[in-house]
N, C-alpha and C positions, 0 to 999 in steps of 0.2 A: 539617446540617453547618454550623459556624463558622468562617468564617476571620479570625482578629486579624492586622490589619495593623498602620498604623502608630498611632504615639501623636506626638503634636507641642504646643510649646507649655508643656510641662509644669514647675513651677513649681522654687526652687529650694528644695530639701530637705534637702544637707549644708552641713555651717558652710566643708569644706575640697574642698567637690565640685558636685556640678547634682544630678542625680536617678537611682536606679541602680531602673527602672520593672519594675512585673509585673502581669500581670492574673489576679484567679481569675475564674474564671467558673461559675455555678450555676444550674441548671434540676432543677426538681425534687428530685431527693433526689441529682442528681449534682453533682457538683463536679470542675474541672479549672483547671490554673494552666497560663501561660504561664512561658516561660523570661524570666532577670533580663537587663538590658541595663543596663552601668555605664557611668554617668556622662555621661548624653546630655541634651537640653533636646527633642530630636526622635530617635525611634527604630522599625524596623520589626523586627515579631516575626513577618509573616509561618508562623502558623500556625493549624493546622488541627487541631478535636474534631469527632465525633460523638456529639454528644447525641440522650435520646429525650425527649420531652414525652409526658406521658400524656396531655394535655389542649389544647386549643388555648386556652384560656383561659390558660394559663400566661405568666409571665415570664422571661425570661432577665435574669438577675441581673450586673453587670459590676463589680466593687472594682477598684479601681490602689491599688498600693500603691508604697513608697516601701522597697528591700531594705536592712535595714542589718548590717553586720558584727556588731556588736556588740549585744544588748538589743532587743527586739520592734521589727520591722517597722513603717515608719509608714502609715495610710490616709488616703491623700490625697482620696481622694471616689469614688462609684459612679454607675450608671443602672442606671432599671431599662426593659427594653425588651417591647414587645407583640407574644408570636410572632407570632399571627395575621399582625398589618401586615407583618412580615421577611418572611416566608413567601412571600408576597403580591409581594413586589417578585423572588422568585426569587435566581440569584446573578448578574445580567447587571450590578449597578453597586453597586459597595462605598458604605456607607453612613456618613454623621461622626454623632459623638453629642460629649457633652459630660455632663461628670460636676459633678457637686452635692455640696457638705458641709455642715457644719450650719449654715455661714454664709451658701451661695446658690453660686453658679456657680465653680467652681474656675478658676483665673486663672493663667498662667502667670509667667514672670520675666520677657516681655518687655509684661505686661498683657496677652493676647488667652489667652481661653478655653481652657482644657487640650482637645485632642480626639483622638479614635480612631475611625479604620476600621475596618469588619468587613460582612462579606457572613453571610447564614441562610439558607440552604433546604433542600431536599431534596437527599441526598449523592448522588451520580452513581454508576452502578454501579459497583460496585469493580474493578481492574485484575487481571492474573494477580499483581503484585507485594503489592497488598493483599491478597488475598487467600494467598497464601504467608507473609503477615508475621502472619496470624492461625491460622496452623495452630500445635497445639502444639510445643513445640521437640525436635529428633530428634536425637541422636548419628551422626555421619556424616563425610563427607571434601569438603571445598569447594575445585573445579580451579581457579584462575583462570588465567587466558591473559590477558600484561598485553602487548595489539597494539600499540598506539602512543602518542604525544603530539602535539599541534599549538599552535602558539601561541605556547611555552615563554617564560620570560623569560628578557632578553640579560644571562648573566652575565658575559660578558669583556668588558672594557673595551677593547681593543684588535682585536679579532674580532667582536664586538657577538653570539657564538654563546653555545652551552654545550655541555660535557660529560654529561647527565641520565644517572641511572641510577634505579631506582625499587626502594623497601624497601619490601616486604610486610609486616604483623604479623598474627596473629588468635591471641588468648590468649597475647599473649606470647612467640608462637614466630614467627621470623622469617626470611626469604627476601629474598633482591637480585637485582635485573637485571643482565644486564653491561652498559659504560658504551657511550653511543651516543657520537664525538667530534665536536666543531663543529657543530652542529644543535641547533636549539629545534624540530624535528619529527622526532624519532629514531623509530623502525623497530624494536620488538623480539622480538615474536610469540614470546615466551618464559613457560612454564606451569610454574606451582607448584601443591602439594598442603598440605592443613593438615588435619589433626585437628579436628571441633570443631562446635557446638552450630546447628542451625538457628532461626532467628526466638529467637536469642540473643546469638550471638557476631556482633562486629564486626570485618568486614576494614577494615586502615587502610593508606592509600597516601602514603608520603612521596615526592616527587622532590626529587633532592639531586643538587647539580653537583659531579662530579668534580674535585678539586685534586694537581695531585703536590706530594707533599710537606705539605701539609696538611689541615685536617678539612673533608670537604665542604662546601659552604653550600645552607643551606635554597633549594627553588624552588617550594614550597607544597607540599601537601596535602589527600587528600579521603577521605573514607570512606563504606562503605553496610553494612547489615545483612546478614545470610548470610541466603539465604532459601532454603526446600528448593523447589528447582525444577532443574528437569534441564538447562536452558541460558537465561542470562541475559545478554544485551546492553548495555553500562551506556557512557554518556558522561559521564566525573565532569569538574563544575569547580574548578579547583584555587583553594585558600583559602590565606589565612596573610600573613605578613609577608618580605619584603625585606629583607638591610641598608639602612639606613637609615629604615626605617618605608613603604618602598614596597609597597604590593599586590602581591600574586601575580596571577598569567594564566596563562592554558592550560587545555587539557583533555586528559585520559586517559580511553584507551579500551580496556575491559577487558570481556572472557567469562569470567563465573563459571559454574560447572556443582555442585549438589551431588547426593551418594547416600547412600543409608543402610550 
């Protein structure tokens, strides 16, 4: 198991930007890529592969690249690292490396060395959700019961509360809560049904503040995979933007159940 953290440091690669960073990573005859982060000089991709090594003599292979819009991706430099020694240190303390091009040590915009985190060892046993996310995908009915919120952020300026009401999606087809009033920890214990794919389809949860007379406004957002399991527990935290470029907060808390 790998987990890519962060990256820092990293040099600057648009004429009208910073660095918009990705990692592939290769062992053996496998291959896996980390997701793009635009426009950062330091960034966390916090994620996780399972790779197999046929061999303990093996390397793990690491590229960063540089994503562009337009015309082939630029490579910014690699490492190559010695399973055995990862192995060896287990996952109790994330490791920095430092990647090399064909001029010597890659250097970031502020001068200090481009670097990345990442932990190797053996993958921990897998959970009832892992495992449900690896069965093949089954046509079926996904319940969720969307219990609560806590947290919530203060959309009234003059109340410092909010109106929250919560939109369901999966495939496209959509469900709402009714509105909780003045409370950033609304109460809903309210269940909806969907049509739709296990270890496929994704439920997505918007909370959106009530306005009369005009169009909701955003309170973040979270999402999980439908996973066929018979009753599932889930505390999401909410992501997204604010007016004004403020963070979302909060968390929703929701039982999903699916059947075939």
């Amino acid at each position: 198991e790998i987990l890519v953290g962060s990256v820092a440091h990293l040099p600057k690669m648009d004429a009208m930007g910073k660095c918009d960073p990705y990692v592939k990573l290769s062992l053996g005859g496998e291959s896996r890529q980390t997701r793009k982060i635009k426009s950062v000089y330091d960034g966390t991709f916090d994620e996780r592969f399972v790779m197999t090594a046929l061999e303990p003599e093996e390397e793990l292979v690491l590229n960063l690249y540089d994503w562009d819009y337009v015309g082939q991706d630029d490579w910014i430099g690699s490492v190559n690292l010695s399973l055995a020694g990862l192995v060896d240190t287990a996952l109790a303390v994330p490791q920095t490396v430092t990647f090399t091009d064909k001029k010597g040590t890659v250097v970031g915009h502020d001068k200090t060395p481009t670097t990345l985190t990442l932990t190797v060892g053996n993958p921990p046993p897998a959970s009832l959700e892992e495992e449900a996310a690896s069965k093949p995908p089954v046509k079926g009915t996904l319940t969720v019961r969307v219990k609560r919120g806590e947290g919530l952020p203060k959309m009234d300026t003059f109340t410092h509360k909010a109106d929250p009401f919560v939109v369901l999606t999966v495939d496209g087809a959509s469900e709402k809560t009714s509105v909780r009033k003045g409370t950033l920890n609304p109460r809903w214990d309210e269940a909806f049904q969907f049509s739709c794919t296990s270890s496929k389809s994704v439920l997505e949860l918007n909370v959106l503040d009530w306005e009369r007379g005009g169009a909701p406004r955003n309170m973040g957002e979270a999402s999980c995979p439908v996973l066929n399991l018979p009753q599932l527990d889930k505390e999401l935290t909410l992501h997204g933007l604010l007016e004004g470029g403020i963070p979302c907060c909060g968390q929703l808390y929701i039982q999903t159940s699916f059947s075939e």
